[in-house]
C-alpha positions in Angstrom: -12.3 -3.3 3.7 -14.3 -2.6 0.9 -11.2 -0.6 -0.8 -9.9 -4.2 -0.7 -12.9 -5.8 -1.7 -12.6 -3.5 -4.4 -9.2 -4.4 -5.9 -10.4 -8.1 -6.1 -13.2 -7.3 -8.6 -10.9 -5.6 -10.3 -8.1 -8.2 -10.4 -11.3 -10.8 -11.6 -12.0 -8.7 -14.3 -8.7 -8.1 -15.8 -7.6 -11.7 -15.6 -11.3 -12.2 -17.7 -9.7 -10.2 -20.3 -6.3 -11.0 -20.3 -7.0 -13.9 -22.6 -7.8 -11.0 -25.3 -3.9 -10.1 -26.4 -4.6 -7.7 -28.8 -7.6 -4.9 -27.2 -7.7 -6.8 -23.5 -5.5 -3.8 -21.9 -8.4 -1.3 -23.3 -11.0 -3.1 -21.9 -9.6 -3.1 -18.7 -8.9 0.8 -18.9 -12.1 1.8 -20.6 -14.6 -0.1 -17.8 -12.6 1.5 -15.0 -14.5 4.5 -16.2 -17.7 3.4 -15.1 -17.4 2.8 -11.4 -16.2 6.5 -11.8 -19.3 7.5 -13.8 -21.4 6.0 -11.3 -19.8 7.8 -8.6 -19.4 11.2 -10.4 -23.1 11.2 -10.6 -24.1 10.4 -7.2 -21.5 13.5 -5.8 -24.0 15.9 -7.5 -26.7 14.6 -4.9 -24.5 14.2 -2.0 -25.1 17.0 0.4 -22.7 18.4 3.0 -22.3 17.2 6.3 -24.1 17.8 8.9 -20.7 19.1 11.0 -19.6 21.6 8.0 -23.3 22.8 8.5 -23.2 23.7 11.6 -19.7 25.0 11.4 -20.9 27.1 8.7 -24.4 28.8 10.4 -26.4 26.7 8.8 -27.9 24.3 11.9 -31.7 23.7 10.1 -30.0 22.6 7.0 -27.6 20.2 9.1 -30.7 19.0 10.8 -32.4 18.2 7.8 -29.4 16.4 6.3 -28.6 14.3 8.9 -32.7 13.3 9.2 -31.9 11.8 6.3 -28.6 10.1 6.6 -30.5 8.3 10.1 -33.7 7.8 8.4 -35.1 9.0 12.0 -37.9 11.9 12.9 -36.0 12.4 15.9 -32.5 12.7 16.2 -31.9 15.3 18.4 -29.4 14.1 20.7 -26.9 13.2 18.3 -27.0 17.1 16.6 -27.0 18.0 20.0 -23.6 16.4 20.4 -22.3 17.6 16.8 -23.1 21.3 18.2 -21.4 20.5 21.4 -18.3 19.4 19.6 -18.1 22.3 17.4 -18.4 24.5 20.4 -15.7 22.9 22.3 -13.5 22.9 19.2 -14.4 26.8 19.1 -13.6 27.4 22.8 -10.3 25.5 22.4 -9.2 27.2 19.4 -10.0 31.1 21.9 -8.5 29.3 24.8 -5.2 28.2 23.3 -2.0 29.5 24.4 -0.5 29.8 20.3 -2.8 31.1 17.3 -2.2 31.7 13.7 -2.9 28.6 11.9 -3.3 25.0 12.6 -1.0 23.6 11.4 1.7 25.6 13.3 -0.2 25.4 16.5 -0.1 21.6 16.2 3.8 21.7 16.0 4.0 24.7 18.9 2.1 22.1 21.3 3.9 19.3 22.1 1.5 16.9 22.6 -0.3 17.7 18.9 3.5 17.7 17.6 4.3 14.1 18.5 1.0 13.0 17.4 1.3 14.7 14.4 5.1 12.9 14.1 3.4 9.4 14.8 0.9 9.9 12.6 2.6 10.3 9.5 5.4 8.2 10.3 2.7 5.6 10.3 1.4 6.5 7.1 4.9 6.9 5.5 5.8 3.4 6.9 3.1 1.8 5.3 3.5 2.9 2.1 7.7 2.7 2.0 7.1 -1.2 3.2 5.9 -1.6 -0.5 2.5 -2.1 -0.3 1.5 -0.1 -3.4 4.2 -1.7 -5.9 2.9 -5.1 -4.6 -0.8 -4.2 -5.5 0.1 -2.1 -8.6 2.9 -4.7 -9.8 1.7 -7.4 -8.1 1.3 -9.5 -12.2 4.5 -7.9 -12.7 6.2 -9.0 -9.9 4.7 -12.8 -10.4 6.1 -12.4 -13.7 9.4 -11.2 -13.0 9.5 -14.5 -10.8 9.7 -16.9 -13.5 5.5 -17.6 -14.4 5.7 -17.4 -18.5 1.8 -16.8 -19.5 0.6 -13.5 -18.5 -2.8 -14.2 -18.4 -1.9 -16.8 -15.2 0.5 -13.9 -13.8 -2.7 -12.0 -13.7 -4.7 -14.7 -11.7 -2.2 -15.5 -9.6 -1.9 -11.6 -8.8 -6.1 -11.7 -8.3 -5.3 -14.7 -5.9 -2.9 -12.7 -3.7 -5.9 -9.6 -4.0 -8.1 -11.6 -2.4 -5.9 -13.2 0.4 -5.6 -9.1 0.8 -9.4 -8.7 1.2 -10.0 -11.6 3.3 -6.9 -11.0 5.5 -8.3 -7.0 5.7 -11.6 -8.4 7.7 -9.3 -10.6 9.9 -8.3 -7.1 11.1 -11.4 -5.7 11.9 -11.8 -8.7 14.1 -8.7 -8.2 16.1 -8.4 -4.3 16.3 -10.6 -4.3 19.5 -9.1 -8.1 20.7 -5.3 -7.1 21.0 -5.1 -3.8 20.4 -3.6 -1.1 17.8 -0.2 -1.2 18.9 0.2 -4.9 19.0 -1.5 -5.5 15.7 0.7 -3.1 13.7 3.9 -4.8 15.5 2.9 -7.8 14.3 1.8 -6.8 11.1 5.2 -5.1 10.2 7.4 -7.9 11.6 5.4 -10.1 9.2 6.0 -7.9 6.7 9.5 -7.9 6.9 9.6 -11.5 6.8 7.9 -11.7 4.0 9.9 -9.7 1.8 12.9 -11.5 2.8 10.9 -14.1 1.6 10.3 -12.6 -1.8 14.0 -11.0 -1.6 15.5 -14.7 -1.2 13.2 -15.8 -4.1 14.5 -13.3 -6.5 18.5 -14.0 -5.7 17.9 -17.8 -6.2 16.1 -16.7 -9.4 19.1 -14.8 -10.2 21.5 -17.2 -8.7 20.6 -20.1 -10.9 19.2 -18.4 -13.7 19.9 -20.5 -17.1 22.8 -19.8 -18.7 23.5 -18.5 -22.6 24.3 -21.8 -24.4 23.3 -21.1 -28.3 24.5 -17.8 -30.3 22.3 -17.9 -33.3 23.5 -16.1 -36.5 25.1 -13.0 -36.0 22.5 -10.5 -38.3 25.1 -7.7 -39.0 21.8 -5.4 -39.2 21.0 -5.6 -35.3 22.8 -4.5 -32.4 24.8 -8.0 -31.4 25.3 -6.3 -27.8 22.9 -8.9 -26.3 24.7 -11.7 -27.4 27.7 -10.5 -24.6 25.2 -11.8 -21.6 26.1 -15.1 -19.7 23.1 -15.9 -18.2 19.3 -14.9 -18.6 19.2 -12.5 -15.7 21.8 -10.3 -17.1 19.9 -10.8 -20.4 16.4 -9.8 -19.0 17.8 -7.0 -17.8 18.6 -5.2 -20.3 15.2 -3.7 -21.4 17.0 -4.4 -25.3 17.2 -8.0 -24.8 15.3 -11.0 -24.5 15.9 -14.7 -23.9 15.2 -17.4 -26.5 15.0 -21.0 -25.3 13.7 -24.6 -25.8 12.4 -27.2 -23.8 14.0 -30.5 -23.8 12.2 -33.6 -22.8 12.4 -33.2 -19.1 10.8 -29.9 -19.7 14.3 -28.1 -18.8 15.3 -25.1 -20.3 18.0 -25.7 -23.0 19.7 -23.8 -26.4 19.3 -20.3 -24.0 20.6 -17.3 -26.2 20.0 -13.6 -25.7 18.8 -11.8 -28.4 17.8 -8.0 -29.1 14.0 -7.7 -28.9 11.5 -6.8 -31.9 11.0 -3.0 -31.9 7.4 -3.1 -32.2 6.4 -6.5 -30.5 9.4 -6.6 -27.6 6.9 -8.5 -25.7 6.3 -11.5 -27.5 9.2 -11.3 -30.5 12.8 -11.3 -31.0 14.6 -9.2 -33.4 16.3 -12.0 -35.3 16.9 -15.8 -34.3 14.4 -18.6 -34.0 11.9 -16.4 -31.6 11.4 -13.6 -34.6 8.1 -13.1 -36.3 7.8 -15.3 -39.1 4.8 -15.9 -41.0 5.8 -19.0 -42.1 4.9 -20.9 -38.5 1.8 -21.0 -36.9 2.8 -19.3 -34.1 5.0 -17.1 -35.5 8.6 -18.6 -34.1 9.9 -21.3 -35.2 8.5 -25.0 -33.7 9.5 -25.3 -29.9 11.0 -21.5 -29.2 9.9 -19.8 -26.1 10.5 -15.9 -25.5 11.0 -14.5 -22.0 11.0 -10.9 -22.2 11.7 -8.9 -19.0 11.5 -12.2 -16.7 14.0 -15.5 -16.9 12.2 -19.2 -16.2 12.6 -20.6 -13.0 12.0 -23.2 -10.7 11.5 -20.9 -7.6 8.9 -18.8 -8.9 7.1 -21.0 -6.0 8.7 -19.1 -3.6 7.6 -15.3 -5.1 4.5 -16.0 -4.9 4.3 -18.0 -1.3 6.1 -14.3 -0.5 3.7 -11.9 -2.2 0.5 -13.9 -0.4 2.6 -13.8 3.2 2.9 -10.1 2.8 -0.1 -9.7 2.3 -1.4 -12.1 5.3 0.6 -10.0 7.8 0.0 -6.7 6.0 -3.8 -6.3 5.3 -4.9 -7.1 9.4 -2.3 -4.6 10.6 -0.3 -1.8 8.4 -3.4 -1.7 6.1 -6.1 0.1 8.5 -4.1 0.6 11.4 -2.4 3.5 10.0 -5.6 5.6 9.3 -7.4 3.9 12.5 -4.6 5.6 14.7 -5.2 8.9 13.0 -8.6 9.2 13.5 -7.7 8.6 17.1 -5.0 10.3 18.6 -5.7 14.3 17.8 -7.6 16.5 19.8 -11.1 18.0 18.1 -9.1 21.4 17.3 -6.3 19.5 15.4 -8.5 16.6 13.9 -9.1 17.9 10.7 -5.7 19.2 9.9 -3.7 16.4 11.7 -5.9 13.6 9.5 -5.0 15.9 6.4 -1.6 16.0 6.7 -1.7 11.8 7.5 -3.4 11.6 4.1 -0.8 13.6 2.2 2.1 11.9 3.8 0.6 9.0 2.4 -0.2 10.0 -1.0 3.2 11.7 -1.4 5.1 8.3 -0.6 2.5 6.3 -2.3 3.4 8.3 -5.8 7.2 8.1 -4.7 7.2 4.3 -4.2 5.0 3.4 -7.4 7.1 5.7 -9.5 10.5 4.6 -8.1 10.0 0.4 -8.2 10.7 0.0 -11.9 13.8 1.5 -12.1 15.1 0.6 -8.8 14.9 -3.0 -10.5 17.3 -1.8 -13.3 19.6 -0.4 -11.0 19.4 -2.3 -7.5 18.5 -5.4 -9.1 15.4 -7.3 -8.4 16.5 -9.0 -5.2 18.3 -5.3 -4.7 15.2 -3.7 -4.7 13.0 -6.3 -2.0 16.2 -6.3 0.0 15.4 -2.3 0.7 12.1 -2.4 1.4 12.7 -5.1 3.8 15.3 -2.7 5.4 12.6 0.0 5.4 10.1 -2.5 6.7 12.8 -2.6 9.6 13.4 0.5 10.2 9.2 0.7 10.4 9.3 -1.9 13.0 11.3 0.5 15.4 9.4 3.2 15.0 6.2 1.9 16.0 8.2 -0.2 19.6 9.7 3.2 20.5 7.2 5.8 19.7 3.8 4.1 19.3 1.7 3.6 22.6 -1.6 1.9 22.7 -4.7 3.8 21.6 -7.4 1.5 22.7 -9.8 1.9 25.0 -8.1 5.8 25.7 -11.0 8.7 25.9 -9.8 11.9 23.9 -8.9 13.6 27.0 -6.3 11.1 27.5 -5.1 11.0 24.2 -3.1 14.2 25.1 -1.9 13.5 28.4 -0.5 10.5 26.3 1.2 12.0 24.2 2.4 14.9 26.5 5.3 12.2 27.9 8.7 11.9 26.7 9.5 10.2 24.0 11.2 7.3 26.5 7.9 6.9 28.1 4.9 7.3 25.7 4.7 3.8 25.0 3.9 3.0 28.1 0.4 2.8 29.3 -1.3 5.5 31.4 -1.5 5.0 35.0 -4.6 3.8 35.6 -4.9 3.2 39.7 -6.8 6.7 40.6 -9.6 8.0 39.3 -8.6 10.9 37.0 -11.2 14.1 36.7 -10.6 16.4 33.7 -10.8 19.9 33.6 -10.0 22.7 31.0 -7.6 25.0 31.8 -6.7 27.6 29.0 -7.7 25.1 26.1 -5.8 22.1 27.4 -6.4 18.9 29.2 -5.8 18.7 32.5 -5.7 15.9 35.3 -6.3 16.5 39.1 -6.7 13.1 41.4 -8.7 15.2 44.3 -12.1 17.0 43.1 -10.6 19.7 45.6 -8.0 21.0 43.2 -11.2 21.7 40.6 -12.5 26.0 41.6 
């Protein structure tokens, strides 16, 4: 939540400096620094945990520590139960019938493997839905959509960061109301909506994208290979190109020509033609040009945005938290660590692989191309967690394995739950026995 909470600020501050074209980027670079300063500072006085101290030897240091982490004389009980864990996890580990590593004991025990598979299938899910290249491109995206001024691409991308943060507390309402399973169902079958939301938004953008009506001058210094476009689409792009237009006087888009762009101000110039630099205007361009670079006009950019903010409504309560909520649930003390590790990396990994992928897929799958495969990934998401994720609440950890110790078929079904089950350890595992009798 407060990760969320986080990336609002952040989207505040950037669309406060936005209006600053010429050193606003820096700004919002440069003051990143300081939350980082802050928090560089406070690791030097952050002590170990309590658990890595007793795992280490050290039990009066992990005493002390966690004294002050309660603010309490007395707490006892709860390093009681820290030692207790530990100890378990050790007796497990000697009990076990695999060694080496854990990592390949996890995926010689069945139960540890499919957790392990459910796991980071949740946390490859979330990120191959597109989260990150809505919250990284979110302006981007808004401006691909047809919005002209950046600096309102950037508020309206601060608008869907906060329907991200508000909609992120929504889910910490109803984790414990409906449950894991049927909040990240939900959540992803929202998702995919959504995108084919944004998906349809883009191919009417590209559908009725305003044609190329003017061919200015032909400047026999400049590459003319723009001027072979037929609409704005297939003029935007082409990361060479740029559309020039006017506004007639029902503020429709009229005299469209695509032109190459300025080499050193692509952004806001053209090459040649009425939207060139010229220090004869006021502006710069010549009375009533517009320059779209990298994004066409549109009427629908209405419907991009609606998208982006319904993604993110069905998104933030479910596939946000849920993902690393399920982790921290569903592995046994001796695989905890590890399991949550290798959760973490599956997301990272995806998370650079997505951000560093959208741009180009754009270029090459089209922009509707592009929202059209996450939306099939999205899918592909919502199958995974019907068949192979069961509900987590309200489980003990002993359960958790007998849980996952079913067939794939059946593990999303609940545990039986009409005789009282006692648990014993036998040779590092969980076991169930109805009848006390069974238990030497």
């Amino acid at each position: 939540m407060f990760i969320t909470l986080r990336q609002f600020v952040a989207s505040i501050i950037d669309g406060a400096f936005s209006y600053n074209k010429q050193d606003g980027w820096r700004y919002m670079l440069g003051l990143a620094g300081v939350p980082s300063l802050v928090q560089f500072v406070g690791f030097l006085f952050l002590p170990e945990s309590p658990r890595w101290l007793v795992q280490h030897g050290d039990n009066l240091m992990g005493k002390m520590v966690l004294k002050r982490l309660r603010g309490l004389d007395n707490v006892d009980e709860e390093f009681d139960q820290i030692k207790q864990s530990f100890e378990e996890e050790q007796r497990e580990r000697k009990e076990s019938d695999v060694s080496g590593p854990v990592i390949l004991r996890m995926l010689q025990h069945a139960p540890t493997r499919r957790a392990l598979l459910v796991g980071c299938g949740l946390q490859m899910f979330q990120q191959i839905a597109g989260i990150n290249t809505v919250m990284y491109y979110s302006a981007s995206i808004i401006k691909m959509a047809g919005v002209q001024d950046d600096s309102m691409a950037i508020w309206l991308a601060a608008v869907t960061a906060f329907v991200n943060f508000l909609f992120t507390a929504v889910g910490v309402y109803l984790v414990e109301k409906v449950g894991r399973r049927i909040l990240a169902l939900g959540s992803m079958a929202g998702v995919f909506l959504s995108l084919l939301v944004l998906a349809i938004a883009f191919w009417f953008s590209a559908q009725y994208s305003p044609p190329i009506t003017y061919l200015p001058a032909q400047d026999t210094n400049i590459s003319q290979h723009c001027s072979m476009y037929k609409t704005c689409n297939q003029c935007a792009l082409d990361a060479e190109c740029g559309y020039c237009f006017t506004l007639d006087s029902n503020n429709s888009v009229a005299n469209g020509s695509c032109v190459p762009t300025d080499a050193s101000r692509w952004d806001t110039f053209a090459g040649t033609g009425r939207c060139a630099y010229a220090n004869d205007t006021a502006d710069h361009q010549q009375a009533g040009a517009n320059w779209a670079f990298n994004y066409c006009p549109s009427r629908y950019s209405w419907l991009a945005i609606l998208g982006l903010v319904l993604y993110l409504m069905f998104f933030a309560p479910g596939m946000g938290p849920m993902p690393w909520t399920i982790n921290s649930e569903i592995y046994p003390l001796w695989a905890r660590s590890t399991g949550n590790a290798c959760s973490a990396a599956t997301n990272w990994v995806f998370n650079l692989l997505v951000s560093m992928t959208f741009l180009t897929l754009t270029e090459t799958l089209t922009r509707p191309g592009a929202i059209w495969m996450y939306s099939s990934l999205s899918f592909l998401g919502l199958l995974f967690i019907f068949f192979l994720l069961p509900e987590t609440r309200g489980y003990r950890l002993e359960e958790m394995e007998l849980l996952f110790s079913r067939p794939w078929g059946q593990i999303t079904a609940p545990l039986q739950q009409d005789r009282e089950v006692q648990y014993i350890r036998v040779r590092g595992h969980n076991q169930g026995t109805s009848d006390a009798s069974d238990i030497e």
